[in-house]
DRENZABA-602281 format. One record per residue: residue number from 1; chain; x, y, z of N, C-alpha, C, CB in turn. Coordinates in steps of 0.2 Angstrom, whole numbers, plus 5000, padded with zeros to 4 digits. Each point is the difference from the previous one (the first is absolute). Glycine has a CB too. Layout:
residues N
+------+--------+------+------+------+------+------+------+------+------+------+------+------+------+
| semi | fidren |  n_x |  n_y |  n_z | ca_x | ca_y | ca_z |  c_x |  c_y |  c_z | cb_x | cb_y | cb_z |
+------+--------+------+------+------+------+------+------+------+------+------+------+------+------+
|  NUM |      A |    X |    Y |    Z |    X |    Y |    Z |    X |    Y |    Z |    X |    Y |    Z |
...
+------+--------+------+------+------+------+------+------+------+------+------+------+------+------+
end
This chain:
residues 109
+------+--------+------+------+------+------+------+------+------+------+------+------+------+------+
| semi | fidren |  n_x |  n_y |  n_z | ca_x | ca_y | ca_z |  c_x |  c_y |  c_z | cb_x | cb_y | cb_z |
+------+--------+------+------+------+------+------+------+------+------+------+------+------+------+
|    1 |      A | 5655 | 5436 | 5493 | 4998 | 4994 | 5004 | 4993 | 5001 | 5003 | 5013 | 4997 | 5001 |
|    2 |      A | 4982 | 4997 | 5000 | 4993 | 5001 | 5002 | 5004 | 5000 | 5008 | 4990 | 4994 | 4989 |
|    3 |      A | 5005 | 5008 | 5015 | 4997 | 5001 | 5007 | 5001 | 4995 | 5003 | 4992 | 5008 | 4997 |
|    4 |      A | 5011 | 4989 | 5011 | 4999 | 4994 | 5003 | 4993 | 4998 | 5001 | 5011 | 5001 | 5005 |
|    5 |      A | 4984 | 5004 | 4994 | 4994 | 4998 | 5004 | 4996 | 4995 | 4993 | 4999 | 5013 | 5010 |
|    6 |      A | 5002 | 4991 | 4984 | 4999 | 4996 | 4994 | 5002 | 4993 | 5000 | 5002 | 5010 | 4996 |
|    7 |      A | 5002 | 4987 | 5006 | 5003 | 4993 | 4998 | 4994 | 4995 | 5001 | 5014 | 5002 | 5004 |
|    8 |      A | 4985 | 4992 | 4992 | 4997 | 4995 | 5001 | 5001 | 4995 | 5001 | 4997 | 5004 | 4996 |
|    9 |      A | 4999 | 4990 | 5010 | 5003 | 4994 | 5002 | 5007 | 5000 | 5004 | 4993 | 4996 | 4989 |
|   10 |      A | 5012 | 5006 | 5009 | 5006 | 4999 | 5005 | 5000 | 5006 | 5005 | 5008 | 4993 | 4992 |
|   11 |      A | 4995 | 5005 | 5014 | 5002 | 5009 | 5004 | 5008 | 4999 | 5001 | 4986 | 5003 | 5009 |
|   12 |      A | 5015 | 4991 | 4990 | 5009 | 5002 | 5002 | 5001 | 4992 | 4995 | 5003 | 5009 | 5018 |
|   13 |      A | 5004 | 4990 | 4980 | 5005 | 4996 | 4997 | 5008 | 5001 | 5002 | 4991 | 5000 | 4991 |
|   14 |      A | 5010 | 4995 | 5008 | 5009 | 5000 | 5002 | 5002 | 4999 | 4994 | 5002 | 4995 | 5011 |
|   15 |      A | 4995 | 5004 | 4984 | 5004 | 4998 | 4995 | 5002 | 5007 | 4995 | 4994 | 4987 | 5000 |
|   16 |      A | 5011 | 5014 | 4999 | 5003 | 5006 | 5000 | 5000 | 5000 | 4992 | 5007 | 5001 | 5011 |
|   17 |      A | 4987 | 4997 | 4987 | 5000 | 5002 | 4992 | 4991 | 4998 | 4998 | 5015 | 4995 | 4997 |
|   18 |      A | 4984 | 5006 | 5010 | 4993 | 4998 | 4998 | 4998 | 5006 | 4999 | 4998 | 4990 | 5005 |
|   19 |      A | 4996 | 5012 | 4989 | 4996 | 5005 | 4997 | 4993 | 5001 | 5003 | 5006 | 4997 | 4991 |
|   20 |      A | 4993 | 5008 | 5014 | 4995 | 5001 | 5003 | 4992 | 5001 | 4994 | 5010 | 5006 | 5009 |
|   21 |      A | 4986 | 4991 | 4990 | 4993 | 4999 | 4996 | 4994 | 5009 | 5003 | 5001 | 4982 | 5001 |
|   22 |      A | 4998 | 5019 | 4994 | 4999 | 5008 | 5002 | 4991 | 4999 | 4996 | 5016 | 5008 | 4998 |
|   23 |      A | 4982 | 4995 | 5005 | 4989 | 5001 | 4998 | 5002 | 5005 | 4994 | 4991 | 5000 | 5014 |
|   24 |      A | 5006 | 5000 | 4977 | 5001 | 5002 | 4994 | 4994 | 5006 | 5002 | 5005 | 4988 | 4993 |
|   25 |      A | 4994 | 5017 | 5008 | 4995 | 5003 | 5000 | 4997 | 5002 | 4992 | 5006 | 5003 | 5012 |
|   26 |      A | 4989 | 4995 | 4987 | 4998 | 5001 | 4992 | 4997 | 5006 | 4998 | 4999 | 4988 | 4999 |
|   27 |      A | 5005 | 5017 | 4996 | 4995 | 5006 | 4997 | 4998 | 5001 | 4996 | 5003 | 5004 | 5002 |
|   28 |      A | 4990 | 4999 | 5001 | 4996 | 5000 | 4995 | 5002 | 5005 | 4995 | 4991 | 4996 | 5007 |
|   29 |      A | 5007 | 5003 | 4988 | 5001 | 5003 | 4992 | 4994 | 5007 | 5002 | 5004 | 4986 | 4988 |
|   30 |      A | 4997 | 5020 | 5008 | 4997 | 5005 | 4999 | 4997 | 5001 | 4996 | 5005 | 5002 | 5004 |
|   31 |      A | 4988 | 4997 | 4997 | 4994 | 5001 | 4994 | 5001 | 5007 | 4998 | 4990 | 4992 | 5005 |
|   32 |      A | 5009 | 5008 | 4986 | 5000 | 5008 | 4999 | 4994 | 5002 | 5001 | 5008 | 5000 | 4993 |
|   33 |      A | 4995 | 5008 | 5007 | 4995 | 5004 | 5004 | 4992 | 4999 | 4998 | 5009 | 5010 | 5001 |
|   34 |      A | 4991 | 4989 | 4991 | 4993 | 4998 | 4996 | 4995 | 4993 | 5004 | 5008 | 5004 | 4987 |
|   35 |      A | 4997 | 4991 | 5015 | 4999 | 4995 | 5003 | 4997 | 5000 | 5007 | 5008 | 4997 | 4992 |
|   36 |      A | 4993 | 5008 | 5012 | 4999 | 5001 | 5007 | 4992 | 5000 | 5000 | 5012 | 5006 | 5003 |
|   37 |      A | 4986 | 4990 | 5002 | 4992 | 5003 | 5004 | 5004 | 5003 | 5007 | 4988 | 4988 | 4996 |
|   38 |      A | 5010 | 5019 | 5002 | 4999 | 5002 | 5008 | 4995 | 5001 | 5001 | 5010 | 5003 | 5002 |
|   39 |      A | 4988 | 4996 | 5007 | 4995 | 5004 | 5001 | 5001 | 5006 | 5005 | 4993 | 4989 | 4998 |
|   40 |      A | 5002 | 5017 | 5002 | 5003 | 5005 | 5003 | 4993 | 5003 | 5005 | 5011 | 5002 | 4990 |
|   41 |      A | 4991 | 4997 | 5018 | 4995 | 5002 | 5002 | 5002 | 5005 | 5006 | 4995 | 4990 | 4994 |
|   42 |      A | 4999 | 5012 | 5010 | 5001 | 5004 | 5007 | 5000 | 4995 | 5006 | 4993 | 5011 | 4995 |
|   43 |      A | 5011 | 4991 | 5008 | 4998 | 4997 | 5006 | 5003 | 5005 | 5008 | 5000 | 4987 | 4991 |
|   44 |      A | 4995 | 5010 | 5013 | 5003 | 5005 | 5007 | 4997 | 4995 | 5005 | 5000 | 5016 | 4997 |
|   45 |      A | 4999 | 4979 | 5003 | 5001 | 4994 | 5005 | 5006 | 5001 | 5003 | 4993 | 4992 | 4995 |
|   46 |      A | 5006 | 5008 | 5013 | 5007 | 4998 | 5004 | 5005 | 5005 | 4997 | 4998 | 4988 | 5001 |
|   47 |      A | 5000 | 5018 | 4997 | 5004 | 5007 | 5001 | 4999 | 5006 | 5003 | 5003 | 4995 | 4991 |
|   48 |      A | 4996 | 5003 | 5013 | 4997 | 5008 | 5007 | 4996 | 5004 | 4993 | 5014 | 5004 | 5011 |
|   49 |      A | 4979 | 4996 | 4986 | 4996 | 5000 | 4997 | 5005 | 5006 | 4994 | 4988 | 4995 | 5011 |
|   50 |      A | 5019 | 5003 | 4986 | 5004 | 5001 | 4994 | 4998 | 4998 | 4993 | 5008 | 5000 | 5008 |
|   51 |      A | 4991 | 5003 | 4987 | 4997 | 4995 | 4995 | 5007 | 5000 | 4995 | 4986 | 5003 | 5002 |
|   52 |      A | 5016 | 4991 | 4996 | 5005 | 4998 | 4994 | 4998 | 4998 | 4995 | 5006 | 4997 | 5006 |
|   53 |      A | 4999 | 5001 | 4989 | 4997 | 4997 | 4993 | 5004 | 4995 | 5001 | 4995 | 5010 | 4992 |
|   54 |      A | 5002 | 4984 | 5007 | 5002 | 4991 | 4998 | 5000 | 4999 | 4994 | 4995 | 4994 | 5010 |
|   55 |      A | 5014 | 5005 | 4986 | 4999 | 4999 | 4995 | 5001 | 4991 | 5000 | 5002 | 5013 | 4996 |
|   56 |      A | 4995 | 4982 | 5004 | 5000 | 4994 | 5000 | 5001 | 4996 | 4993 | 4994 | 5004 | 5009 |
|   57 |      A | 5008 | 4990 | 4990 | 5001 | 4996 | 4994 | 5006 | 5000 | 4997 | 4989 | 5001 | 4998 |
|   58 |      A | 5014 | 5002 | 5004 | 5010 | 5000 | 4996 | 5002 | 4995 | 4998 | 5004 | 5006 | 5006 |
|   59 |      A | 4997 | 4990 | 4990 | 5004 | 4995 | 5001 | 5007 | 5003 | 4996 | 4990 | 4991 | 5002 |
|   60 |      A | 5013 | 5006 | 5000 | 5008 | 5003 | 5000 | 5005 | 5000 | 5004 | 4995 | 5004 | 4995 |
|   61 |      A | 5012 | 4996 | 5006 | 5005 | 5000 | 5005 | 4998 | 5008 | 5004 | 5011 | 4992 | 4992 |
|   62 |      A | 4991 | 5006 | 5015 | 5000 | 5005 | 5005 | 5003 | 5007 | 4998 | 5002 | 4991 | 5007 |
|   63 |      A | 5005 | 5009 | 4989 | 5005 | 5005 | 4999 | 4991 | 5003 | 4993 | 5020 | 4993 | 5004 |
|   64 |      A | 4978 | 5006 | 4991 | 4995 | 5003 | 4997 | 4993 | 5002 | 5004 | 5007 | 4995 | 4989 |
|   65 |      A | 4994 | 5002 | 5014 | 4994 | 5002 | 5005 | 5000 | 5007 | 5002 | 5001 | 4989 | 5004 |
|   66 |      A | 5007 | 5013 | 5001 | 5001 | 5003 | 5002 | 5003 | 5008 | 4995 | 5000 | 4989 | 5010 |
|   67 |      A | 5001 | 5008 | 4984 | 5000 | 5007 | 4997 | 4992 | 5003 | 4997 | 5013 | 4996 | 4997 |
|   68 |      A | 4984 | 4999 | 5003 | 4992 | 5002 | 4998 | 4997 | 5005 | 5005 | 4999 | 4989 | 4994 |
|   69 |      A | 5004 | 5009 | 5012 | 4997 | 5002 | 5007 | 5003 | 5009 | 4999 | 5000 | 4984 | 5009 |
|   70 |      A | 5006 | 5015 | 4989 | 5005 | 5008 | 5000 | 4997 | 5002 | 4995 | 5013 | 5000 | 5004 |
|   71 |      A | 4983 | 4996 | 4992 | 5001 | 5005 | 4993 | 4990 | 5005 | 5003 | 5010 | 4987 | 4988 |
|   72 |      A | 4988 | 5008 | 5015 | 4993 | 5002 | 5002 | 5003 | 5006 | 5007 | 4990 | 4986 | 4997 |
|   73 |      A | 5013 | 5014 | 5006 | 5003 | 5005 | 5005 | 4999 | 5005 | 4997 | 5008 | 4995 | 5005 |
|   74 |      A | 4998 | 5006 | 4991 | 5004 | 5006 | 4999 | 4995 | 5006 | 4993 | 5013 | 4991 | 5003 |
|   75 |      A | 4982 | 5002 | 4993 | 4992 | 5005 | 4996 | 4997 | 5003 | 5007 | 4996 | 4992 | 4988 |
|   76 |      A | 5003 | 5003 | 5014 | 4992 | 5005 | 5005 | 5005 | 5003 | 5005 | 4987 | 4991 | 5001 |
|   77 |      A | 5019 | 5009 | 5001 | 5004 | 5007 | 5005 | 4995 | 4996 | 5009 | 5000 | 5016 | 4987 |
|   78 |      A | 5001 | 4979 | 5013 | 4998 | 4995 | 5008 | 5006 | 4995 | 5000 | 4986 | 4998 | 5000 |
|   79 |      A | 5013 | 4999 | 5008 | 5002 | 4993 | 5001 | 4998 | 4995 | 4999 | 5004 | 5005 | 5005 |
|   80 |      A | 4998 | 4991 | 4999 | 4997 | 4991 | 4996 | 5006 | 4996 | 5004 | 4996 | 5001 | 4984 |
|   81 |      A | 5002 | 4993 | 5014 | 5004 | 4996 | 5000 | 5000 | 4994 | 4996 | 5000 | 5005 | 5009 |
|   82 |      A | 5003 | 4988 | 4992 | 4997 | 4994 | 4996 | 5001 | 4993 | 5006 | 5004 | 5006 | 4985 |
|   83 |      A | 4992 | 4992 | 5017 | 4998 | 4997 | 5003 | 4996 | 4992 | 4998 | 5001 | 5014 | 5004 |
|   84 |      A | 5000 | 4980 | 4998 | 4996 | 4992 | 4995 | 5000 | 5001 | 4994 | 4992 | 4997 | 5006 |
|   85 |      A | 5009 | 5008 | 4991 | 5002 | 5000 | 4993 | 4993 | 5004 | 4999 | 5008 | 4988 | 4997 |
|   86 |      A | 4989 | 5016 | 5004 | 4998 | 5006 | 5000 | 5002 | 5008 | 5000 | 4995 | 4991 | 5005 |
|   87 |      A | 5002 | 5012 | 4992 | 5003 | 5007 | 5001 | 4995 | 5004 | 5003 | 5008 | 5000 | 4989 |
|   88 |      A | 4995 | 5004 | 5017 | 4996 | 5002 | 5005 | 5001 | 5008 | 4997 | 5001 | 4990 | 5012 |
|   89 |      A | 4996 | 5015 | 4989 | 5000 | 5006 | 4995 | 4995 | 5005 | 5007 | 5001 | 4993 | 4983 |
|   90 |      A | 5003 | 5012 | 5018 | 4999 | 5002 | 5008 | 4993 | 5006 | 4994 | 5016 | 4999 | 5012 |
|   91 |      A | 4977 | 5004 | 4992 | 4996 | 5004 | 4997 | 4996 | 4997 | 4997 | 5006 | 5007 | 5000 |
|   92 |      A | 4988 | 4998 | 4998 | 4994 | 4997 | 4995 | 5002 | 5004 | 4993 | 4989 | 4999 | 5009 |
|   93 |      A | 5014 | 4996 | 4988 | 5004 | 5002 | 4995 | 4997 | 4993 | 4993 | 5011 | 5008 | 5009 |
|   94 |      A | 4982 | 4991 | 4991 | 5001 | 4994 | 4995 | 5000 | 5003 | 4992 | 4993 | 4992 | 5009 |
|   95 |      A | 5002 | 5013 | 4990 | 5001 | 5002 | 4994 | 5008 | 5001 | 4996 | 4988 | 5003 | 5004 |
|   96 |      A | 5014 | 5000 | 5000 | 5008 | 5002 | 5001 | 5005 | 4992 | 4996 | 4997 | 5009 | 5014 |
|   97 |      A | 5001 | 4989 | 4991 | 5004 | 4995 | 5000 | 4998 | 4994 | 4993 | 5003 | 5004 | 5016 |
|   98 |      A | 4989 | 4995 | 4984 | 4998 | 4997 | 4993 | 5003 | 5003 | 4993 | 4989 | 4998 | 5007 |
|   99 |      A | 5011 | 5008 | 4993 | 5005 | 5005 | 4993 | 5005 | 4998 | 5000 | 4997 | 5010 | 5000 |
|  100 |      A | 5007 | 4989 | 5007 | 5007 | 4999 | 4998 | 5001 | 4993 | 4998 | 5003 | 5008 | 5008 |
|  101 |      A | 4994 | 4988 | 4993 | 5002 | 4991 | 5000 | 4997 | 5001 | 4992 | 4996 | 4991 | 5016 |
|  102 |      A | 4997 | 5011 | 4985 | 5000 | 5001 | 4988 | 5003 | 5004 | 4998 | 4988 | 4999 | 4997 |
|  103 |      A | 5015 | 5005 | 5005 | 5007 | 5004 | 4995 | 5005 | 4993 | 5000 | 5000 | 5016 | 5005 |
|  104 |      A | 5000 | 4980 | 4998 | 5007 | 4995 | 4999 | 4997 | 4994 | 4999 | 5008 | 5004 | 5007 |
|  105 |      A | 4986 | 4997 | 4990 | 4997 | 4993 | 4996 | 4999 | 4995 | 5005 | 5007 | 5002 | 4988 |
|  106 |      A | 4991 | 4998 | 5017 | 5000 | 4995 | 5007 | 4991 | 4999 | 4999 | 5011 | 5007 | 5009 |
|  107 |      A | 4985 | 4987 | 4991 | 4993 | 4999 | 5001 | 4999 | 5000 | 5006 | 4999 | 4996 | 4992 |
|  108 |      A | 4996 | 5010 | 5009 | 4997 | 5002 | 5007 | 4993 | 4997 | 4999 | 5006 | 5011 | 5002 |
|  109 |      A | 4992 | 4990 | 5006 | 4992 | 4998 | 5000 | 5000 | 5005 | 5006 | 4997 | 4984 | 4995 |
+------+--------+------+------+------+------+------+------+------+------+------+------+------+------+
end
């Protein structure tokens, strides 16, 4: 059963058969990997002068996001996270991390 904060238009009914209206959240389908534009870059704006790697342009559900994000972890041996639908990738690791995205057939720039 969805969340009360979810419901749409009513907040309470008496009628003891009435069906609460719920927001359809819509997913997006997963481009294959061949299909993807990602872009991959450096950045260390607004990180106590840290530099990361932004992998940007995913389109896909959250849940493949975030295994792409473990799958880039666990090659280059760092942390990360995933973040706006970004993969934040802790170190100057780009070359690193460009091999890994073309070993899985992923278009980089």
């Amino acid at each position: 059963m969805a969340n009360k904060k979810e419901r749409v238009n009513v907040v309470y009914s008496t009628n003891p058969n009435f069906q609460y209206e719920y927001e359809e959240e819509e997913q997006i389908e997963t481009l294959a990997p061949e299909k993807q534009n990602l872009r991959v870059t450096l950045d260390s704006k607004q990180r106590n002068g840290k530099t990361v790697i932004l992998v940007q342009g995913f389109v896909g559900t959250d849940d493949d996001l975030k295994d792409l994000a473990k799958l880039l972890k666990n090659k280059c041996g760092v942390g990360g996270s995933v973040k706006d639908g970004q993969i934040i990738i802790q170190g100057e690791l780009k070359e690193k991390v460009l091999a890994i995205l073309c070993d899985n057939h992923y278009r980089v720039k």
